[in-house]
C-alpha positions in Angstrom: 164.9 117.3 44.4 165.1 120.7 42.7 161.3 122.7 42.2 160.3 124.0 39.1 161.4 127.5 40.9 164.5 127.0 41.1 164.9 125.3 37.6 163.4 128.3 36.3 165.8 130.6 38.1 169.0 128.2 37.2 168.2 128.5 33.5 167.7 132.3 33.6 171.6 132.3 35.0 173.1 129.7 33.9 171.9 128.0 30.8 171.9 129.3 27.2 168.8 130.5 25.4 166.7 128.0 23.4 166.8 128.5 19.7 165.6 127.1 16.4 167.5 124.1 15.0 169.7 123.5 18.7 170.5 119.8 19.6 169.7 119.2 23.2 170.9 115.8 24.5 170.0 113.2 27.1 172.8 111.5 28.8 172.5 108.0 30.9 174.3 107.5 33.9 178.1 106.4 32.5 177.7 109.8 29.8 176.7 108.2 26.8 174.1 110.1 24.4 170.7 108.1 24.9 168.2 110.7 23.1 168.7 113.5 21.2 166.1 116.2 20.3 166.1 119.1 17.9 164.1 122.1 19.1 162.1 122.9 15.9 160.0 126.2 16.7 159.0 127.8 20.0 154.8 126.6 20.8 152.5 129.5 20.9 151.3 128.2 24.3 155.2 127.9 25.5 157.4 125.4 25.4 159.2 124.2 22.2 158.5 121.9 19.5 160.7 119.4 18.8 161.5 116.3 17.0 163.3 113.1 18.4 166.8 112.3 16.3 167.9 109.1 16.1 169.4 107.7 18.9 170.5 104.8 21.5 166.7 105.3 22.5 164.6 106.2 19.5 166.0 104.4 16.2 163.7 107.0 14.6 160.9 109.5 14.5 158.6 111.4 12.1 156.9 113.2 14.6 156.3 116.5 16.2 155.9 116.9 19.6 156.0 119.4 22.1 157.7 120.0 25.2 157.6 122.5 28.0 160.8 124.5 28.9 161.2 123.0 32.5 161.5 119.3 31.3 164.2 120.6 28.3 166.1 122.2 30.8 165.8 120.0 33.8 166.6 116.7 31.6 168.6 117.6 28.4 171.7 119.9 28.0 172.7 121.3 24.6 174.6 119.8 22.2 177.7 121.1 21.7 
């Protein structure tokens, strides 16, 4: 299982920056889309804000929520 360290670290190399109005999406096992978020402002405490787009998983969603850096990275990948 990869730590939070080294999620930290991948993202700093690897993965591209987190930025207002991105898609990031969640994919099940065979590839398909099951959730899709779009980051809405960075938090003040870190992390982003987000709202849920409709999806296999959520059909829809008024609401705000917010969500740490480490769980965008480690389960979503950017739309693109």
């Amino acid at each position: 299982m990869i730590t939070h360290e080294e999620t930290i670290a991948r993202s700093v190399l690897n993965d591209p920056p987190i930025e207002v109005n991105q898609e990031w999406v969640a994919k099940d096992e065979d590839g398909e889309v099951i959730r899709i978020l779009r980051i809405l402002a960075p938090h003040p405490d870190g992390g982003y804000i987000f709202t849920d787009l409709p999806s296999k998983i959520v059909k829809r969603d008024f609401h705000m929520r917010v969500t740490p850096e480490y769980n965008l990275r480690r389960i979503f990948e950017l739309k693109t």
